[in-house]
C-alpha positions as CSV (number, residue, x, y, z in Angstrom):
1,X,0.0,0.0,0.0
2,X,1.3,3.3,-1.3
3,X,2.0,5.1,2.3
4,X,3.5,9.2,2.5
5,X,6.3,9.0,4.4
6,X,8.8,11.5,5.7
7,X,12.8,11.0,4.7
8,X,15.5,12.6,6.3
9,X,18.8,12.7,4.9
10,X,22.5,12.9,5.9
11,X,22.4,16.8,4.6
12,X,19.6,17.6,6.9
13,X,16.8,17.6,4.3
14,X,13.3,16.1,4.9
15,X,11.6,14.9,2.1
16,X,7.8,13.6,1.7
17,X,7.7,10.3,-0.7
18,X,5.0,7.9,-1.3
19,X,6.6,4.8,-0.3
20,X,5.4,1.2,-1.6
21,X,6.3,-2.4,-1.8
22,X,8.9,-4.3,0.8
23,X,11.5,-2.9,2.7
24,X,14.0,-5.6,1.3
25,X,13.2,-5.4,-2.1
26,X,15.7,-3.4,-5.1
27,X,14.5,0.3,-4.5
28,X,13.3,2.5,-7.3
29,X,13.7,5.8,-7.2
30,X,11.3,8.3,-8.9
31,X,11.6,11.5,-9.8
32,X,8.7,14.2,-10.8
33,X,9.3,17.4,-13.1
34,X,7.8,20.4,-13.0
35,X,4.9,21.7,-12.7
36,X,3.9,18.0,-10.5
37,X,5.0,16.6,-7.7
38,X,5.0,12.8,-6.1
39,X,1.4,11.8,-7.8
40,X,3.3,11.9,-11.2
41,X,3.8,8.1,-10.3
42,X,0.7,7.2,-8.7
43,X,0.2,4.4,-11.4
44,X,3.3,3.7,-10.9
45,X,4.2,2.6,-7.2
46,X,1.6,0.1,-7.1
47,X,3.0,-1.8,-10.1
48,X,6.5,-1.7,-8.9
49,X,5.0,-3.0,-5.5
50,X,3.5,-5.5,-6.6
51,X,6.4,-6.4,-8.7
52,X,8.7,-6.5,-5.7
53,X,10.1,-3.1,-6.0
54,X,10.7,-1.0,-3.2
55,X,9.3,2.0,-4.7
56,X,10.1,5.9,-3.8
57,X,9.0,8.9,-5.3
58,X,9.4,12.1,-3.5
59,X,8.2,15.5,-4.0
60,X,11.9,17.0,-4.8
61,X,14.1,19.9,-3.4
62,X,11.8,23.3,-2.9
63,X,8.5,21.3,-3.5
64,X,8.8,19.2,0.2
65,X,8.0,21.7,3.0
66,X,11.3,19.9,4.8
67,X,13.2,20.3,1.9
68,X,13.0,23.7,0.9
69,X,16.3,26.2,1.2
70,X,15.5,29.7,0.8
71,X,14.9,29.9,-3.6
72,X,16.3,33.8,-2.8
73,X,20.3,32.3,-2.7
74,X,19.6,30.2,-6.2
75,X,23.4,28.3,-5.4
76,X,20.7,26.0,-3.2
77,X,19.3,24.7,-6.0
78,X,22.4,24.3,-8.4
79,X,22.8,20.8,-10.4
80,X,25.2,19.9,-8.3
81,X,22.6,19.5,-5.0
82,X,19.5,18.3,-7.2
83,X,22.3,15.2,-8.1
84,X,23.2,14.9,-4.5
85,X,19.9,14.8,-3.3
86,X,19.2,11.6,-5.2
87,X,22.5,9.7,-3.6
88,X,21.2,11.1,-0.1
89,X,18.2,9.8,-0.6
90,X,18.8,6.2,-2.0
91,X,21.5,6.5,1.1
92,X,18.3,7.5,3.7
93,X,16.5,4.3,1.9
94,X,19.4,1.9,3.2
95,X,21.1,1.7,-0.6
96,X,24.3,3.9,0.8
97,X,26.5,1.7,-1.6
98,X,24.4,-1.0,-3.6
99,X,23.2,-0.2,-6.9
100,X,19.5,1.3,-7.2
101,X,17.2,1.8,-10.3
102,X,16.4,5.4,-11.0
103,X,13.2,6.5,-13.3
104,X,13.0,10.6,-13.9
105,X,10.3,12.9,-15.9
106,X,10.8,16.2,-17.2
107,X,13.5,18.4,-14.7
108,X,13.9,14.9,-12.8
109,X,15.0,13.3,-15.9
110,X,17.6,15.7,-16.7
111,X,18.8,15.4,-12.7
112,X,18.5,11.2,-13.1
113,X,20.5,12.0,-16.3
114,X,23.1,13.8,-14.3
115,X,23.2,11.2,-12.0
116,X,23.7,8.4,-14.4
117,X,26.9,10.5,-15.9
118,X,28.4,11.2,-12.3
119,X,27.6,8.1,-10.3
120,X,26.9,5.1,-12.9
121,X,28.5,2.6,-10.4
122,X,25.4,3.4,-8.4
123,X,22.6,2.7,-11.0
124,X,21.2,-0.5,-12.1
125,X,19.5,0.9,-14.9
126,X,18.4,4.6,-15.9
127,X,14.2,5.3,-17.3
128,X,13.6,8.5,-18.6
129,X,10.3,10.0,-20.0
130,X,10.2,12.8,-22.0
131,X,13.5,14.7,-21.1
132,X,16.6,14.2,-23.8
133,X,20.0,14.0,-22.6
134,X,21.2,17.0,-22.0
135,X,24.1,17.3,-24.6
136,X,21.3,16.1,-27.2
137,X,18.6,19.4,-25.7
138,X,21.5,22.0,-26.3
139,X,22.4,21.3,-29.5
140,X,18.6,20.7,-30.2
141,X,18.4,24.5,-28.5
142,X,21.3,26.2,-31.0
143,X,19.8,24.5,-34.2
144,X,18.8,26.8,-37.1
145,X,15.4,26.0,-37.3
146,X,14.9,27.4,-34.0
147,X,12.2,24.6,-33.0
148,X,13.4,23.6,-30.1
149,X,14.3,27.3,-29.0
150,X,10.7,27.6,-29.5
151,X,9.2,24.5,-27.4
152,X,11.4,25.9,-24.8
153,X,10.4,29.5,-24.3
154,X,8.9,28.8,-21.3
155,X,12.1,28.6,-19.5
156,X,13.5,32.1,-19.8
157,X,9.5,33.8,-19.1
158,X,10.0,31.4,-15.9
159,X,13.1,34.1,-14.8
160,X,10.3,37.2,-14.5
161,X,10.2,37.3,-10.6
162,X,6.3,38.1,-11.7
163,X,6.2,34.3,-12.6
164,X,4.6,32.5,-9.4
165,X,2.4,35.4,-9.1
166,X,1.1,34.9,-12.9
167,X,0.7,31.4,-12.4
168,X,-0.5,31.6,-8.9
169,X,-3.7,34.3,-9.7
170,X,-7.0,33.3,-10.0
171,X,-6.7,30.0,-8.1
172,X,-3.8,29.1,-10.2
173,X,-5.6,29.3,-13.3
174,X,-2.5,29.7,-15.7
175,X,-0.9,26.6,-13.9
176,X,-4.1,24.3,-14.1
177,X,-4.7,25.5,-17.6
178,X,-1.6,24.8,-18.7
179,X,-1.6,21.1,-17.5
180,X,-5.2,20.1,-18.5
181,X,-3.9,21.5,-22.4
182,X,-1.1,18.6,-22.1
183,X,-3.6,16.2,-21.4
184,X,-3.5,15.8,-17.7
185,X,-7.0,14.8,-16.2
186,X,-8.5,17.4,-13.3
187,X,-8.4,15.1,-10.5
188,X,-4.5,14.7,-11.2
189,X,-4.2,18.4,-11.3
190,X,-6.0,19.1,-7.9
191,X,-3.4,16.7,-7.1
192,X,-0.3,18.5,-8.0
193,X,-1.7,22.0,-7.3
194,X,-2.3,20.7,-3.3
195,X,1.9,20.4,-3.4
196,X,2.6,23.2,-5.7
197,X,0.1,25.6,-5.3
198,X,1.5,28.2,-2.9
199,X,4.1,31.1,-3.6
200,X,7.0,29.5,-1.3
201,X,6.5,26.0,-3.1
202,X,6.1,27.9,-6.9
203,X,9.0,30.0,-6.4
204,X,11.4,27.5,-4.8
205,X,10.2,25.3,-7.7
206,X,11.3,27.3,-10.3
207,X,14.0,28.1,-8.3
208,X,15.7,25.3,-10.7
209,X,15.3,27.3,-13.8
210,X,16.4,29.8,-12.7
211,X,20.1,28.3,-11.4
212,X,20.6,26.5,-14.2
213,X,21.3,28.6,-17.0
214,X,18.9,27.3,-19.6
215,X,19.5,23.7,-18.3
216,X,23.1,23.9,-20.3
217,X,24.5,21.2,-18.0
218,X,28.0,19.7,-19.8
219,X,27.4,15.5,-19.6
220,X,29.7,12.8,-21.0
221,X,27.7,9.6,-22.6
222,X,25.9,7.2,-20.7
223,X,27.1,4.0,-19.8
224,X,24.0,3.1,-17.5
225,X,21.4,0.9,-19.1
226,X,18.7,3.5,-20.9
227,X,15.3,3.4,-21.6
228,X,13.6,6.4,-23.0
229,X,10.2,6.9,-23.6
230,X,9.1,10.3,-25.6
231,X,5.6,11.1,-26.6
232,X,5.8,12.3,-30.5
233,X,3.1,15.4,-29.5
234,X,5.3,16.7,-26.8
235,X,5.1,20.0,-27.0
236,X,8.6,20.7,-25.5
237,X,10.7,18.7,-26.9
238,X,11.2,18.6,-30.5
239,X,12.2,15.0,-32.1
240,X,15.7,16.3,-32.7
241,X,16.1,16.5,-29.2
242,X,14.4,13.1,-28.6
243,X,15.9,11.5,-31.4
244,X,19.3,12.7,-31.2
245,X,19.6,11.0,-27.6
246,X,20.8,8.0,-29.2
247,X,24.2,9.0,-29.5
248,X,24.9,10.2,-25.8
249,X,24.1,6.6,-24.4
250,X,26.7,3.5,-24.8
251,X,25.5,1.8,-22.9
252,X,22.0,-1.2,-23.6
253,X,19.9,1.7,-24.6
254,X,15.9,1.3,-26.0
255,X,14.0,4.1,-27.3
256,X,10.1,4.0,-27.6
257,X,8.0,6.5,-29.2
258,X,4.6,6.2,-27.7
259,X,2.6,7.8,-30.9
260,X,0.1,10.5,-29.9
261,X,1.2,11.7,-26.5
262,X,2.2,14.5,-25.1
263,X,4.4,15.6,-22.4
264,X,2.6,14.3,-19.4
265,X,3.3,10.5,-20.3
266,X,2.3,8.6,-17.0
267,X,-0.7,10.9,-16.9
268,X,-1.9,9.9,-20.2
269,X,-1.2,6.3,-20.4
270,X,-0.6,3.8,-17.7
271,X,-0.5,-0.2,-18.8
272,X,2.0,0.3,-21.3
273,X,4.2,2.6,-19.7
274,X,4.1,0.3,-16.5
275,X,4.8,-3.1,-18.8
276,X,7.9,-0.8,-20.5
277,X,9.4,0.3,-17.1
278,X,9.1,-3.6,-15.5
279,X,10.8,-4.9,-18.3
280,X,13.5,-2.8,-18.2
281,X,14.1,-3.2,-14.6
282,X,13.8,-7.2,-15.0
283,X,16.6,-6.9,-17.6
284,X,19.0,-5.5,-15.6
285,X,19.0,-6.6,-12.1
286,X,20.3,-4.5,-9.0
287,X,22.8,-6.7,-7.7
């Protein structure tokens, strides 16, 4: 049974995860994007449960009351902490050493990809949805064609310190208009506003825009075994981006194109995405 659950880590961090399946099985780790929280993988954690998994998805650094350094000194949310935070808290889940699986959408894929480059001894196997690798999303961001420089506009209107207001008026009305467009059913949405929906929890969220310099984070190629899932109608990122992912992973690496989706995958589609992840894990046991 999917239970919330406080973690504390060795940096002093508390962090609220839904927690599910036995304390001694291979842990799972995984990690929401923006704008959601812990209920992207509601569909998910019962699955893995009941597969065995010891599942844990957390609501991230700046969305977890407990976890939440002032967004006003943005070095608090540098890259370099949003990685750490993910070897804390496979560390806080008794994996201080072993090798865990790690699954990341959106801004938690690019921090699982940046845990796969700088602590691939420590992963079993990498899942990403919708987010490229990051070497793949900046030269997807200086092509000609601008498309990608497009999809992601959102990132530089997400440096106005008007943003969380903007988003925030009206009951949130931008925010919850913005996710039912990609799909994302309303009962889902209540869901991520109740973590998201305040000014401190907005603005500490988007706290990790505005630290990263347009996400330009410098990876080598991934040895971890990959699977990558991208929804051909995502809105934000372009099939360069998704397509030219291939070349930044050597290691076992699977790409599915789940035709018709959009950016919000596990919120869209659930048997198939749950059938993909399992066989990935199965195929490449934690040890």
């Amino acid at each position: 049974m999917t239970e919330l659950q406080p973690i504390a880590t060795a940096s002093g961090l508390v962090f609220d995860a839904w927690v599910d399946g036995p304390p001694d099985g291979p842990l799972v780790l995984l990690l929401h994007g923006f704008p959601q929280s812990r209920h992207t993988w509601r569909h998910q954690l019962p699955a893995l449960a009941a597969a065995g998994y010891r599942a844990v998805a957390p609501d991230q650094r700046g969305y977890s009351p407990g976890a939440r350094p002032d967004p006003a000194d943005l070095a608090h949310y540098h890259y370099d902490h949003l990685i750490g935070d993910v070897i804390d808290l496979a560390a806080a889940c008794g994996h201080g050493s072993g090798r865990f699986h790690l699954v990341g959408h959106d801004w938690g894929g690019q921090v699982a990809w940046g845990v796969a480059d700088r602590h691939p001894d420590r992963l079993a196997s990498l899942t990403i949805l919708s987010r490229p690798h990051p070497s793949s999303f900046v030269r997807a961001l200086q092509a000609p064609d601008g498309d990608q420089k497009h999809r992601s506009r959102h990132h530089r209107a997400f440096l106005s310190a008007d943003t969380a207001r903007l988003l925030l008026e009206d009951d949130g009305r931008r925010l919850r208009q913005g996710l039912v467009d990609g799909g994302v059913p309303p009962e889902a949405v209540a869901d991520y506003l109740s973590v998201l929906g305040t000014p401190a929890a907005l603005e500490a969220a988007l706290g990790w825009y505005r630290a990263q310099a347009e996400l330009r984070a410098s990876l080598g190629k991934i040895t971890v075994p990959t699977l990558y899932l991208w929804g051909d109608a995502d809105s934000s990122v372009s099939r360069m981006a998704a397509e030219g992912t291939a070349e930044f992973v050597t290691g076992p690496f699977r790409f599915e194109v789940l035709s018709g989706l959009g950016h919000f995958i596990t919120d869209q589609l659930v048997e198939p995405v749950n059938a993909l992840l399992l066989q990935h894990l199965r195929s490449f046991p934690a040890r």
